[in-house]
C-alpha positions, 0 to 999 in steps of 0.5 A, a space after each residue: 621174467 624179462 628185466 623190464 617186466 620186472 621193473 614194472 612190478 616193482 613199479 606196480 608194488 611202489 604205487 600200491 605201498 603209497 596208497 592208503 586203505 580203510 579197508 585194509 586198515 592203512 591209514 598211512 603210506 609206506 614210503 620206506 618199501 615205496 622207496 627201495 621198490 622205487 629203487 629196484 624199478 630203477 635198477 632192472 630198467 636200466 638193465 633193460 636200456 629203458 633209461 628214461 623210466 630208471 631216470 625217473 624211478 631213481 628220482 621217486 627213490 630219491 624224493 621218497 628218502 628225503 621225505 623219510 630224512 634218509 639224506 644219504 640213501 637220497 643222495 645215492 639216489 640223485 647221483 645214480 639219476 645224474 649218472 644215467 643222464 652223464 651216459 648219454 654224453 652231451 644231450 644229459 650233461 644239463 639234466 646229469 648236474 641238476 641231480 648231482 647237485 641235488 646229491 651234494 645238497 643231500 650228502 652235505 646234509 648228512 656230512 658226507 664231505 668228500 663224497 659231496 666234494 667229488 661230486 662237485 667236481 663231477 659237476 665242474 668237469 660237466 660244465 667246462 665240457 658244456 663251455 660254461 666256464 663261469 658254472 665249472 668255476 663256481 663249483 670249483 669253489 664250491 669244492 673248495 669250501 666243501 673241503 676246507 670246511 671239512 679240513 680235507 686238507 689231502 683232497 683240498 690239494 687235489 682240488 686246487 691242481 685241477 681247479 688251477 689247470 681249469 682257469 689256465 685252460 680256460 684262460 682266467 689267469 688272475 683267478 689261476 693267481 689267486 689259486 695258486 696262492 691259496 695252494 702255496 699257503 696250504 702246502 706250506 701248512 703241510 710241509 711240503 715246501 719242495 711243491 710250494 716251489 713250483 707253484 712259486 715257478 708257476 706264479 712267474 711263468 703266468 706272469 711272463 705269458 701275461 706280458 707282466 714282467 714287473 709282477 713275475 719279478 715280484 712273484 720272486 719274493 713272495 709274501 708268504 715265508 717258503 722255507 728254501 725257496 730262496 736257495 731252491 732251483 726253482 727260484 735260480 730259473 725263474 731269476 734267470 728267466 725273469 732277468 732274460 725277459 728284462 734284458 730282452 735276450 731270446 737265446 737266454 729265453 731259450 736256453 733257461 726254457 730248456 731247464 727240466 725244472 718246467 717239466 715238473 709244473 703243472 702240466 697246463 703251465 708246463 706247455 704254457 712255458 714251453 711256448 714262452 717268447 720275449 713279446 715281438 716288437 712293433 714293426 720288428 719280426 719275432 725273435 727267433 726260437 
């Protein structure tokens, strides 16, 4: 039998378990067999290419399983649907986060946290990919809390590098700030401060690129203890390069930029300092670099 003659018996077999009989004496549906019926419509439709038909069985599943308080076998349900509409590329993207976000509400129900925290994070790339930027932020934080919450701290990390490369991208420079103490602070928590440090660099090179000196110097003695940051490389090259800034010297600019410490920043704020330049004076020409 064809796959997609198959999901139509499959299909057939779901709408007969939900119907009642006094005849037969069913009194009640069977949604636990019209769900896995749903279920396997939805597999063997996909096989057959007939994805608008596997959307939708998937959806039934789904609806069927939180009927019966199966939160999770719901969730796998909505994020199968989801990636079924993220495979068409831009024309599912819309539909693709509708029913993940629908999977997060279920997998959080059943404290399934870094299952729904990788979602989110699906939803948040989704979003950036579609332009709205202000979508993708929301989720970020929504992964955020997802985590602490949960006290994940090893994917907490994670979620910070890519929500910090997202706003530098996105060009959201005092929310990039803001996250970057947020991840400073749970470093710290977890001992690695030689990765606090770069973040510390990072906070410097943002404020340099926003033409905020004054702040970059600041960004210099943090307000949070750092265990050796004050002797720490990454410390010495932002003094230096702060200190380039204040004095207006292009060729110091140049030659502290050239420092491998930069390299090792993240990779948005990395080509952000590679592009460093003392800002071009009113009715002067740009410094040479």
């Amino acid at each position: 039998m064809a796959p997609a003659d198959e999901a139509r018996a499959h299909m057939e077999a779901a709408e007969k378990a939900l119907k009642t009989s006094w005849v037969g004496l069913k009194f009640t549906p069977d949604h636990l067999t019209a769900s896995l019926e749903f279920s396997q419509a939805a597999t063997k439709f996909r096989s057959a290419n007939q994805l608008d038909d596997a959307i939708k069985a998937w959806v039934r599943s789904a609806e069927l399983k939180e009927h019966l308080r199966d939160t999770f076998g719901a969730g796998r349900a909505y994020e199968s649907a989801g990636a079924i509409c993220d495979s068409r590329g831009a024309a599912g993207a819309a539909e693709a986060m509708a029913h993940w976000r629908k999977a997060t509400e279920c997998f959080r129900l059943c404290g399934k946290a870094e299952i729904a925290g990788k979602l989110i994070l699906k939803v948040a790339e989704a979003s950036e990919k579609k332009g709205d930027m202000g979508a993708a932020k929301e989720a970020y934080d929504q992964a955020v809390e997802v985590f602490r919450d949960d006290e994940k701290d090893y994917n907490l990390g994670d979620v910070y590098k890519q929500m910090i490369s997202f706003l530098v991208r996105a060009g959201r420079m005092d929310d990039a700030q803001k996250t970057i103490d947020q991840h400073i602070e749970l470093l710290n928590r977890q001992k690695h401060q030689s990765f606090a440090h770069k973040e510390l660099l990072a906070k410097v090179v943002l404020y340099l690129h926003g033409r905020d000196p004054v702040r970059a110097e600041q960004a210099l003695t943090p307000q949070v203890d750092v265990e050796g940051w004050f002797m720490s490389k990454e410390c010495q090259v932002g003094t230096e390069l702060v200190s380039a800034f204040q004095e207006n010297d292009p060729e110091a600019v140049d030659r502290v930029l050239k420092e491998q410490v930069f390299t090792f920043l993240n990779v948005e704020v990395a080509r952000i300092a590679k592009k460093l330049r003392l800002p071009t004076l009113s009715g002067a020409p740009a410094a040479a670099g």
